[in-house]
C-alpha positions in Angstrom: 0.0 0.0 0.0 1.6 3.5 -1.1 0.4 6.0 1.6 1.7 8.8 -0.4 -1.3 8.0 -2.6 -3.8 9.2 0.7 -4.2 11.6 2.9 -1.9 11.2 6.2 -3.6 14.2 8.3 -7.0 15.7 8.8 -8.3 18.8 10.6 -11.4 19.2 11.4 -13.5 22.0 12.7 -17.4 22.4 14.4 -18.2 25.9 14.7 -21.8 27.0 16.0 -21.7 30.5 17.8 -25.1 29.7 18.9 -24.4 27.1 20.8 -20.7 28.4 21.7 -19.3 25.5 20.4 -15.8 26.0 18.5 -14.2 22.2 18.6 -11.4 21.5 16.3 -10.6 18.0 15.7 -7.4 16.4 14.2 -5.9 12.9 12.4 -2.4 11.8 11.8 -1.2 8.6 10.6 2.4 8.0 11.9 4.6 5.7 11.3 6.7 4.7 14.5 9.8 3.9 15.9 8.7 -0.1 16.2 7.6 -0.3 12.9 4.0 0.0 13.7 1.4 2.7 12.2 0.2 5.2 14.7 -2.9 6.9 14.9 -2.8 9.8 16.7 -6.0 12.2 17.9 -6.3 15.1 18.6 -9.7 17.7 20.0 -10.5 20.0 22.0 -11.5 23.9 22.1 -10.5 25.9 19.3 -8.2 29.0 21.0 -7.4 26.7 24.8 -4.1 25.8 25.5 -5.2 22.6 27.1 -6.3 19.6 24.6 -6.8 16.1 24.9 -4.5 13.4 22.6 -4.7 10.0 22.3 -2.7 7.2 19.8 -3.6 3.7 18.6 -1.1 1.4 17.2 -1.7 -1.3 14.4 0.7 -3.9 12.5 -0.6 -3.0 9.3 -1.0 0.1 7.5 -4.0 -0.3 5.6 -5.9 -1.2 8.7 -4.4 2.1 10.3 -6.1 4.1 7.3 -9.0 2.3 7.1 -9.5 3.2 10.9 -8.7 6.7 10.4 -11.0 7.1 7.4 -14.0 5.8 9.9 -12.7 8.5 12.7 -13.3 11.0 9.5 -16.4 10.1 8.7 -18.1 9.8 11.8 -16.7 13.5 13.3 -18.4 14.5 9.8 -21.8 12.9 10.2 -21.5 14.8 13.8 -21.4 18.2 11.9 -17.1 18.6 11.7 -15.9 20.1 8.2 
């Protein structure tokens, strides 16, 4: 699988003033030191300092994508662009 082909990092943003809700939301597949694939998360609110990260590690690339590109989708069914 040639990951140059797809996209390695997303950013995402849900903006409604009238609900004061201003949430980014980001993607990155890494690869890592072992070997593995990474996927790293990040969210939180747009303009704090203080932002919540968290990484899952798979064998196999593809798997890693394909895990990412369901992270996408569902932040976009919830209103992220």
């Amino acid at each position: 699988m040639q990951l140059d082909l797809f996209p390695t990092t997303v950013h995402l943003r849900c903006i409604d003033p009238a609900k004061n809700k201003r949430r980014f939301y980001g993607l990155q597949l890494q690869r890592t030191l072992f070997g593995q694939w990474a996927v790293v998360r990040e969210w939180g609110r747009i303009g704090s300092r203080v932002g919540q990260r968290l990484e899952q590690w798979f064998d196999d690339p593809a798997a890693a994508h394909a895990f990412m590109n369901q992270l996408e989708e569902v932040k976009r069914l919830r209103g992220y662009h």
